[in-house]
Jmol script that loads the backbone (N, CA, C; Angstrom):
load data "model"
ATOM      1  N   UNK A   1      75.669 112.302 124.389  1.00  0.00           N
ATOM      2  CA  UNK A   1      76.191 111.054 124.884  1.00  0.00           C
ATOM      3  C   UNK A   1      77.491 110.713 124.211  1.00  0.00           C
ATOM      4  N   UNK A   2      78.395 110.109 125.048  1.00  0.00           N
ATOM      5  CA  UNK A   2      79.446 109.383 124.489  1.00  0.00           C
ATOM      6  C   UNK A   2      79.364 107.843 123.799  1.00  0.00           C
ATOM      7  N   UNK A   3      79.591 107.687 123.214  1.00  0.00           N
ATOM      8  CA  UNK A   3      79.868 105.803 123.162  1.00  0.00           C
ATOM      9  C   UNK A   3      81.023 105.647 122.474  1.00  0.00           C
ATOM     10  N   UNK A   4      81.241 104.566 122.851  1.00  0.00           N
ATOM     11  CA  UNK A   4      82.525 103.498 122.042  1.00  0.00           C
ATOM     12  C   UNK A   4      81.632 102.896 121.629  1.00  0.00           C
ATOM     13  N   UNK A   5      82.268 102.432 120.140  1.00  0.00           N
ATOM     14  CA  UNK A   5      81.385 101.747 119.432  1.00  0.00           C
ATOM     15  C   UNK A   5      82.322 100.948 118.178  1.00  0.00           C
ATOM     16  N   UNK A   6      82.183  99.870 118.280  1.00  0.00           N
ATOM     17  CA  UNK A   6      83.179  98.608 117.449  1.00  0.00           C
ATOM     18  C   UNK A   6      81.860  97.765 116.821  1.00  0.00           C
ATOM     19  N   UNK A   7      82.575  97.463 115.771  1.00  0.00           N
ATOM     20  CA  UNK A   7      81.985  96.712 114.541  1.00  0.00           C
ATOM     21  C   UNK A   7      81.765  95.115 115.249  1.00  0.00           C
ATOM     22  N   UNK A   8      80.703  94.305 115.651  1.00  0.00           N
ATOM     23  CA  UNK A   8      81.114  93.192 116.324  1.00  0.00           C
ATOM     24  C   UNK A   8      81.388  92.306 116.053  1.00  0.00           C
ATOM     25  N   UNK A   9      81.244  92.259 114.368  1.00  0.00           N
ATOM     26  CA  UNK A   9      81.869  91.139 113.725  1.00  0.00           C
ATOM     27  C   UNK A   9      83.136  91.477 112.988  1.00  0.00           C
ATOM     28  N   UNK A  10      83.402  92.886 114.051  1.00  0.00           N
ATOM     29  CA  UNK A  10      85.229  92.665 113.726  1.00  0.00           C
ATOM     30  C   UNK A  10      85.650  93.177 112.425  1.00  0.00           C
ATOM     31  N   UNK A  11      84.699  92.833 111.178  1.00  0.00           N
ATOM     32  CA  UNK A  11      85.427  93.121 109.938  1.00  0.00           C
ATOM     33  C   UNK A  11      86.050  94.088 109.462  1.00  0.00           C
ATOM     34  N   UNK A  12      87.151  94.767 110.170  1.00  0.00           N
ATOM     35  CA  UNK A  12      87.268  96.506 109.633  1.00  0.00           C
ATOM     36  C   UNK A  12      88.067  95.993 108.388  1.00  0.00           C
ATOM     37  N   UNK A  13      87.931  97.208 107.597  1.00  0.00           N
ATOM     38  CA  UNK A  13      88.762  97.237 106.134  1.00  0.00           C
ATOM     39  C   UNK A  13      90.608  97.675 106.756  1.00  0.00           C
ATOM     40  N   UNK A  14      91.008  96.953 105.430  1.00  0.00           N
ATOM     41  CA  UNK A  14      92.930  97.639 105.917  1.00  0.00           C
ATOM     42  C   UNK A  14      92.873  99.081 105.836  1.00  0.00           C
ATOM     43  N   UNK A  15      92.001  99.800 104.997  1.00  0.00           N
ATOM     44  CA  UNK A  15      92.404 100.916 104.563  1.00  0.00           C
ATOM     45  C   UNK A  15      91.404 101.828 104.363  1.00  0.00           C
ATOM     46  N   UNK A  16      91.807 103.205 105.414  1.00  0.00           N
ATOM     47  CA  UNK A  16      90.399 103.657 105.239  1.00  0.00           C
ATOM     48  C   UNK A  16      89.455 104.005 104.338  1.00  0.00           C
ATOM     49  N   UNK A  17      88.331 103.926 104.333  1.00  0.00           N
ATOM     50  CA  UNK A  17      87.569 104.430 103.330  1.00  0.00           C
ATOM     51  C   UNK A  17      87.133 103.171 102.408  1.00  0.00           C
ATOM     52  N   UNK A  18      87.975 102.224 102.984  1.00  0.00           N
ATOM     53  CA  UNK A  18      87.725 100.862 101.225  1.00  0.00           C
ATOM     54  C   UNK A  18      86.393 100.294 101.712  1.00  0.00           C
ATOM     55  N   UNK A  19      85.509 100.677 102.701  1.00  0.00           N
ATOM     56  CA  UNK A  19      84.037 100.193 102.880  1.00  0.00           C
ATOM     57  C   UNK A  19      83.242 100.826 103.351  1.00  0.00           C
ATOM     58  N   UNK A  20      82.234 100.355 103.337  1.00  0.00           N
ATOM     59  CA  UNK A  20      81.160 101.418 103.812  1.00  0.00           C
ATOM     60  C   UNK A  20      80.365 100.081 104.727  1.00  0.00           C
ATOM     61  N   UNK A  21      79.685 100.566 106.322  1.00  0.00           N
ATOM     62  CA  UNK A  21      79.053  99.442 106.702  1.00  0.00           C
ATOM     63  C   UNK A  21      77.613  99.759 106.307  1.00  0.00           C
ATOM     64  N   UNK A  22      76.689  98.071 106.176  1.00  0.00           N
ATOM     65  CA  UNK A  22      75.327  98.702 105.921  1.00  0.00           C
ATOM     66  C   UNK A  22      74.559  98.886 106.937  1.00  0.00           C
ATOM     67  N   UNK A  23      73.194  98.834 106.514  1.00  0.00           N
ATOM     68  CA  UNK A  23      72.417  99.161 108.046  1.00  0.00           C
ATOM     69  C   UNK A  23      71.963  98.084 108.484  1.00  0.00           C
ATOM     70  N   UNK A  24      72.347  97.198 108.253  1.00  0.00           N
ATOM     71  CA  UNK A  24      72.174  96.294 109.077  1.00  0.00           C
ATOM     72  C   UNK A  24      72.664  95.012 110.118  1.00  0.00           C
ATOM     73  N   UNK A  25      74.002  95.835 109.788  1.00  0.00           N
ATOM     74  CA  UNK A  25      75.515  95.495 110.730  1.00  0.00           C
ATOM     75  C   UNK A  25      75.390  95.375 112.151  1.00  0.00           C
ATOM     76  N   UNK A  26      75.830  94.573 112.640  1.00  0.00           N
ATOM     77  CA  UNK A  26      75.419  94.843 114.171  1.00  0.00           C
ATOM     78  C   UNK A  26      76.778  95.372 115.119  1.00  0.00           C
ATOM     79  N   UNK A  27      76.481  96.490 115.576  1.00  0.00           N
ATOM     80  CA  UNK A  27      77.366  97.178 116.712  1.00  0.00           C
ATOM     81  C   UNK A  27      77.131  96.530 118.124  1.00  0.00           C
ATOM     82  N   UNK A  28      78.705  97.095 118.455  1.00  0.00           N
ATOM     83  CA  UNK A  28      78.956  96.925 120.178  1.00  0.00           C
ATOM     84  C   UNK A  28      79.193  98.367 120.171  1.00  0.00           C
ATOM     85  N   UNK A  29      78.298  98.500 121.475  1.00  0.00           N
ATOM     86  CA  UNK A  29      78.681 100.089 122.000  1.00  0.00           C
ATOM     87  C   UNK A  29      78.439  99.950 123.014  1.00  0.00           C
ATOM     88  N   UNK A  30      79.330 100.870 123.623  1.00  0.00           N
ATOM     89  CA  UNK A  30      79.552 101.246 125.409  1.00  0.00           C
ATOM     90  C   UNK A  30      79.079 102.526 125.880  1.00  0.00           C
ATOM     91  N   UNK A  31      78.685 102.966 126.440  1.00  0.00           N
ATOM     92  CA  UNK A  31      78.262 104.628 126.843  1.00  0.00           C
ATOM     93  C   UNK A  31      79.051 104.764 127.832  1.00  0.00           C
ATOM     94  N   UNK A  32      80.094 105.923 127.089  1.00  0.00           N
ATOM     95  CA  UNK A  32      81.135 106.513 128.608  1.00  0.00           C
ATOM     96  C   UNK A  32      80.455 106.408 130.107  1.00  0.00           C
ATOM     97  N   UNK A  33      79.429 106.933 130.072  1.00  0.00           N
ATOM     98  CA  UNK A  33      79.188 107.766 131.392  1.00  0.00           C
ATOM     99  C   UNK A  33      79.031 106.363 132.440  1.00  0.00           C
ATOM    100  N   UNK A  34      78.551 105.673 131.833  1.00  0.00           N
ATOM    101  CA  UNK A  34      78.399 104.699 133.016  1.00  0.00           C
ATOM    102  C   UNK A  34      78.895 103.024 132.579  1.00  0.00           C
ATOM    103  N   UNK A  35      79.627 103.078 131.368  1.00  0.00           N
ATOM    104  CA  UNK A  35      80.017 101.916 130.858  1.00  0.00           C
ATOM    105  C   UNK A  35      79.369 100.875 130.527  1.00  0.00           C
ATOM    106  N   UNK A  36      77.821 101.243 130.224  1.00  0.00           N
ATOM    107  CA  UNK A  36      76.850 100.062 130.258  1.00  0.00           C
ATOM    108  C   UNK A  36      76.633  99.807 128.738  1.00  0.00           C
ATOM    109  N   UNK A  37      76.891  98.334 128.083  1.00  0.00           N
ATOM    110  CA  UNK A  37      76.720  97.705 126.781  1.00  0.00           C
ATOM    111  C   UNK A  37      75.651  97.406 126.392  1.00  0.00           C
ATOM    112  N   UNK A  38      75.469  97.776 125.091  1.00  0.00           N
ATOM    113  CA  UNK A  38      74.429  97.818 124.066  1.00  0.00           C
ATOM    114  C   UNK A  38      74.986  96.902 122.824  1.00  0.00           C
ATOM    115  N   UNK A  39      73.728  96.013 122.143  1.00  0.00           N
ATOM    116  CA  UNK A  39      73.990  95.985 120.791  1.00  0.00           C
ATOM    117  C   UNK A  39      73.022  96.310 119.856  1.00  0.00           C
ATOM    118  N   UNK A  40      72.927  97.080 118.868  1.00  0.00           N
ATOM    119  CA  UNK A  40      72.532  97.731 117.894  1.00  0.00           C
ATOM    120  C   UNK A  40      72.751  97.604 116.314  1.00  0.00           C
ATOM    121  N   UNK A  41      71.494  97.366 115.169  1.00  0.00           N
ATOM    122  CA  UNK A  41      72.314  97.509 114.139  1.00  0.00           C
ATOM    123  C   UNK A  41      72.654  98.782 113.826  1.00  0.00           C
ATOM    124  N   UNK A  42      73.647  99.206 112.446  1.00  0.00           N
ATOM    125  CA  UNK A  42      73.797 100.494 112.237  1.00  0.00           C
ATOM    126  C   UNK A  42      72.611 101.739 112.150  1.00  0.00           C
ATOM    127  N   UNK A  43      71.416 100.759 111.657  1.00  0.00           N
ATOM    128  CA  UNK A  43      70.075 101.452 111.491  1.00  0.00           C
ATOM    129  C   UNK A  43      69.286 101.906 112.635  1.00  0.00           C
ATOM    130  N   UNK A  44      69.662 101.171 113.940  1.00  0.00           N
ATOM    131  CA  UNK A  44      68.962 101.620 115.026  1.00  0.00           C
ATOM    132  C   UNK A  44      69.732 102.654 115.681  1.00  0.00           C
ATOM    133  N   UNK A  45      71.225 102.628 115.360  1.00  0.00           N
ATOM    134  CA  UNK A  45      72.047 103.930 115.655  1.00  0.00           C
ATOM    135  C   UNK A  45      71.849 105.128 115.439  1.00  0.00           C
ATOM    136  N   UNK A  46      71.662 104.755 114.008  1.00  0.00           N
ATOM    137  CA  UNK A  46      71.121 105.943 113.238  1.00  0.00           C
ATOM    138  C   UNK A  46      69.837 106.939 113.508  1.00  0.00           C
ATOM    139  N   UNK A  47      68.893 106.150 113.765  1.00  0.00           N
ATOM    140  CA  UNK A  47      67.654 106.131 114.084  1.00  0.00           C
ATOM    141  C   UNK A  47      67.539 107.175 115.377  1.00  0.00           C
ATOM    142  N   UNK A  48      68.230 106.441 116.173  1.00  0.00           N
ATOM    143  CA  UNK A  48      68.865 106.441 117.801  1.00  0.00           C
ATOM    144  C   UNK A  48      69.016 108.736 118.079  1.00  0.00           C
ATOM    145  N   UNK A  49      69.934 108.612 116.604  1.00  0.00           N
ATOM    146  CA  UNK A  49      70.869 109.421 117.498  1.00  0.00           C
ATOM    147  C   UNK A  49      69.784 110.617 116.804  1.00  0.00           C
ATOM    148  N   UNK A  50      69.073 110.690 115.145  1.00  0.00           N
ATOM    149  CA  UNK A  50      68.668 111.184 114.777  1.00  0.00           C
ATOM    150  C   UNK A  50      66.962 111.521 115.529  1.00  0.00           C
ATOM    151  N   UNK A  51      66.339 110.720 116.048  1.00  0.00           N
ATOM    152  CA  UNK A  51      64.527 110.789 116.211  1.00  0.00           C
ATOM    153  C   UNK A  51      64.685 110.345 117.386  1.00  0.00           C
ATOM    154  N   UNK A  52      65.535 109.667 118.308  1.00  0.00           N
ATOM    155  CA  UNK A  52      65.323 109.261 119.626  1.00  0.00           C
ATOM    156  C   UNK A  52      64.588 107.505 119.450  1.00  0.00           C
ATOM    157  N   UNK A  53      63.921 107.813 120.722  1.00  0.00           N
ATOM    158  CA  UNK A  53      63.253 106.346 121.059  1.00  0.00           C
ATOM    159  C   UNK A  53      62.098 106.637 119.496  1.00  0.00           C
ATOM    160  N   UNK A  54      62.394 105.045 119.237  1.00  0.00           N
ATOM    161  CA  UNK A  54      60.845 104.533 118.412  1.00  0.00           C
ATOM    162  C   UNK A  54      61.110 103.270 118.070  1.00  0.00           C
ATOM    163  N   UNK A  55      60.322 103.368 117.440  1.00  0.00           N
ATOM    164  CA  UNK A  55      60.006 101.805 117.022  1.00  0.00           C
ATOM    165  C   UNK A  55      61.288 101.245 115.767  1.00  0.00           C
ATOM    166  N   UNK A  56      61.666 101.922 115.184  1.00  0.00           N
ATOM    167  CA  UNK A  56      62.646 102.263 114.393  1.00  0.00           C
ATOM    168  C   UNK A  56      63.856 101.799 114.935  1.00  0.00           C
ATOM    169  N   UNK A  57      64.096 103.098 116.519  1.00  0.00           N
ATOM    170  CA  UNK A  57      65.269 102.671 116.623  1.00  0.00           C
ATOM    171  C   UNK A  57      65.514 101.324 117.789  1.00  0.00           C
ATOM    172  N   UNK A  58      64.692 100.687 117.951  1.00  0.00           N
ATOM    173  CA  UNK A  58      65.077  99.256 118.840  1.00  0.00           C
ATOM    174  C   UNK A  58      65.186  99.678 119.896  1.00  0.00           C
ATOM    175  N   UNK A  59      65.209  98.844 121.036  1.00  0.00           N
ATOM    176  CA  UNK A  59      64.971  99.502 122.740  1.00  0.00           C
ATOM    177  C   UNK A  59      66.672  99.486 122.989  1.00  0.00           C
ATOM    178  N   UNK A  60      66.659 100.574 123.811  1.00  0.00           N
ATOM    179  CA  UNK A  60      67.568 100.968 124.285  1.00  0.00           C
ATOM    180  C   UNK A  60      67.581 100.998 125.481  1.00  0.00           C
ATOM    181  N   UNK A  61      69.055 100.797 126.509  1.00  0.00           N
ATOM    182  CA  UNK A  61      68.861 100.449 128.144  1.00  0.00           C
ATOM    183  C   UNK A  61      69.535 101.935 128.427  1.00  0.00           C
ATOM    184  N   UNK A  62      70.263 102.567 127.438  1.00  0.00           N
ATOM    185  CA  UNK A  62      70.503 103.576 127.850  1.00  0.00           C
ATOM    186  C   UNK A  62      69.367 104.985 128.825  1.00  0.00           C
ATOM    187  N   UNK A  63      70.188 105.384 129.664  1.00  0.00           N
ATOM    188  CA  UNK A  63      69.444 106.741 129.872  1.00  0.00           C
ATOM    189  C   UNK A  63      69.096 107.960 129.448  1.00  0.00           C
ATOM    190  N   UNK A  64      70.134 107.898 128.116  1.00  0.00           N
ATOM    191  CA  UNK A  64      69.907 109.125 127.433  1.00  0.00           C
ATOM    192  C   UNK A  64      68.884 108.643 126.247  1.00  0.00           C
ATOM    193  N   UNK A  65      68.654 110.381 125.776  1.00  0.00           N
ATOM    194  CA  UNK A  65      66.957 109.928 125.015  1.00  0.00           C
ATOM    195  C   UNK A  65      67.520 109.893 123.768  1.00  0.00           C
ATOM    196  N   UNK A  66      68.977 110.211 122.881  1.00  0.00           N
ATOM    197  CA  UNK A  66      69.192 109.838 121.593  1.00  0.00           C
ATOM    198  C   UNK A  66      69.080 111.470 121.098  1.00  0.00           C
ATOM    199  N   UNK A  67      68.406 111.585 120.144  1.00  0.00           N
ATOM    200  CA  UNK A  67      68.567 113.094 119.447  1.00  0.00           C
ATOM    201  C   UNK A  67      69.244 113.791 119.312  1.00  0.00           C
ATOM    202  N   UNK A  68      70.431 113.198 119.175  1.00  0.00           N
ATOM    203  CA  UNK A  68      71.971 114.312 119.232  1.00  0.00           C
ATOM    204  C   UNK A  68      71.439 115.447 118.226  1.00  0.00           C
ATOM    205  N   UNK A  69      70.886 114.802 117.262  1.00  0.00           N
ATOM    206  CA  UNK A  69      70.957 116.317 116.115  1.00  0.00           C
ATOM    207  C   UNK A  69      70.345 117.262 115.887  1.00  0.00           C
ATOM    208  N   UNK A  70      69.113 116.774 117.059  1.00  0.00           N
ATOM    209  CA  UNK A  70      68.058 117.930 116.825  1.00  0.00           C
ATOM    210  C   UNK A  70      68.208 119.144 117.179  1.00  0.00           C
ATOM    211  N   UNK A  71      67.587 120.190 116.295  1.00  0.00           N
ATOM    212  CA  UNK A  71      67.897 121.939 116.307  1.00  0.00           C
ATOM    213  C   UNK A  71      68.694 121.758 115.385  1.00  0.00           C
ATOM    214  N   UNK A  72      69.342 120.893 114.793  1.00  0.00           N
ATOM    215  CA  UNK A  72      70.281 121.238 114.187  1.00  0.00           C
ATOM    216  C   UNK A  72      71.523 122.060 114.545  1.00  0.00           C
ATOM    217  N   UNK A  73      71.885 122.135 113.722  1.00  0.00           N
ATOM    218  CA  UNK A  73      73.678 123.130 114.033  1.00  0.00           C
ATOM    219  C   UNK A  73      73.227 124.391 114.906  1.00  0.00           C
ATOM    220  N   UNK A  74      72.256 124.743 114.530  1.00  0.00           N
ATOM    221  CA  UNK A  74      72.336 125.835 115.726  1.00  0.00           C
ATOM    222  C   UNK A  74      71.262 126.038 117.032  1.00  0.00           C
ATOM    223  N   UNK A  75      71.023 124.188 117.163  1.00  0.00           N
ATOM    224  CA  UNK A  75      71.171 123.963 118.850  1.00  0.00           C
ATOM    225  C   UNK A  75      72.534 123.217 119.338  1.00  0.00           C
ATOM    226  N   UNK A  76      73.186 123.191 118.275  1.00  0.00           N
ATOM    227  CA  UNK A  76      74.286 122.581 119.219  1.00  0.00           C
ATOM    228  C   UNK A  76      74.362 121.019 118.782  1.00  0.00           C
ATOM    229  N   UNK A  77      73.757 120.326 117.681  1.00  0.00           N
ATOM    230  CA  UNK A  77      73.306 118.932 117.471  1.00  0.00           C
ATOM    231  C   UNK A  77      74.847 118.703 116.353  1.00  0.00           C
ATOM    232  N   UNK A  78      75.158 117.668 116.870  1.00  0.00           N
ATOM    233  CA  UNK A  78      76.441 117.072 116.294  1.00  0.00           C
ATOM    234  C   UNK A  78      77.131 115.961 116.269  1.00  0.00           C
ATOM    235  N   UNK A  79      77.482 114.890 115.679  1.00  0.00           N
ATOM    236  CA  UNK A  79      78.099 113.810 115.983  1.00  0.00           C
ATOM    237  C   UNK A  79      79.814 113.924 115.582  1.00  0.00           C
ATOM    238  N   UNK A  80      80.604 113.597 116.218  1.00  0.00           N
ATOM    239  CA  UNK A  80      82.102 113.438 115.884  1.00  0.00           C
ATOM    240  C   UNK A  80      82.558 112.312 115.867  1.00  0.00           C
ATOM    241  N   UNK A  81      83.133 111.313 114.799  1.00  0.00           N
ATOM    242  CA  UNK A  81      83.771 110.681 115.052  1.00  0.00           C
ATOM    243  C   UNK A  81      85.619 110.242 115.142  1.00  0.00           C
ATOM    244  N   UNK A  82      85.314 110.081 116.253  1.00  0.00           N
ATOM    245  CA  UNK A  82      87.003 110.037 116.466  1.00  0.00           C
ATOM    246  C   UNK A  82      87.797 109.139 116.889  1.00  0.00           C
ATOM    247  N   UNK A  83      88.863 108.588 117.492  1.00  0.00           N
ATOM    248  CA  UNK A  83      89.462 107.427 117.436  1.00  0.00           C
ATOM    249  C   UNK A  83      89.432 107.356 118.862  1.00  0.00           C
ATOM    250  N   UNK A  84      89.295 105.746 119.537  1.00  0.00           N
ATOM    251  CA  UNK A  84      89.531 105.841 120.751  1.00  0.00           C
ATOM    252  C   UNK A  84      90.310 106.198 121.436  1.00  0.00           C
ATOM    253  N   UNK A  85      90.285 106.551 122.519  1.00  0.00           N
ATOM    254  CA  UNK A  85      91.993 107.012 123.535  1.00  0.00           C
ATOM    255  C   UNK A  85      91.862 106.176 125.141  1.00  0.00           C
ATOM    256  N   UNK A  86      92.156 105.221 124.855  1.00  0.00           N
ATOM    257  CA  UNK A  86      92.142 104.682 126.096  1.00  0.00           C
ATOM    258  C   UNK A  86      92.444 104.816 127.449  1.00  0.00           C
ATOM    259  N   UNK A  87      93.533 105.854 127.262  1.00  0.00           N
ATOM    260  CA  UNK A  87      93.671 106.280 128.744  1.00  0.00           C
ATOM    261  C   UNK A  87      93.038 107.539 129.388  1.00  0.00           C
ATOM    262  N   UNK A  88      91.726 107.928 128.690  1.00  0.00           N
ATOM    263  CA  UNK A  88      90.778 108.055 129.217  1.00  0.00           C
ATOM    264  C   UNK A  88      89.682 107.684 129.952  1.00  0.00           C
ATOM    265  N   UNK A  89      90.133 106.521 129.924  1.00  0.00           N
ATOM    266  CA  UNK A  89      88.948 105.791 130.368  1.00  0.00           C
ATOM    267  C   UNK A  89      88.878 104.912 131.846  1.00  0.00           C
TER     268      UNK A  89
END
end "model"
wireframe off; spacefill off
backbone 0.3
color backbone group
């Protein structure tokens, strides 16, 4: 899955690296594929992308089932983060 995903209370640091968010921050995220909004704390992200649906990771309206990482590196499980590009979109 894709998402955009912004801090929703905005607070980014000037400079990278000068913070770390905790888990219990609450996200805005968008899922490319169909542009549909979610909010999440960092912990249900986490949760999300690592074990899928549970109780853990908070309900999700998305269609995808989460588990980016499973198999590990050699199924192909990976997260990237990278900067938005808007005129992709």
């Amino acid at each position: 899955g894709i998402w955009i995903i912004k801090l929703k209370a905005g607070n980014y640091c000037s400079e990278f690296g000068q913070r770390s968010c905790t888990d219990d921050e609450v996200l805005s995220l968008m899922e490319a594929n169909d542009n549909h909004a979610e909010e999440h704390t960092v912990a249900e992200l986490i949760e999300f992308c690592v074990h899928g649906r549970n109780a853990k990771s908070g309900t999700w309206t998305s269609k995808g089932v989460g588990k980016y990482l499973e198999g590990g590196k050699a199924a192909g499980g990976q997260l990237v983060d990278q900067r938005f590009c808007p005129r992709i979109v």
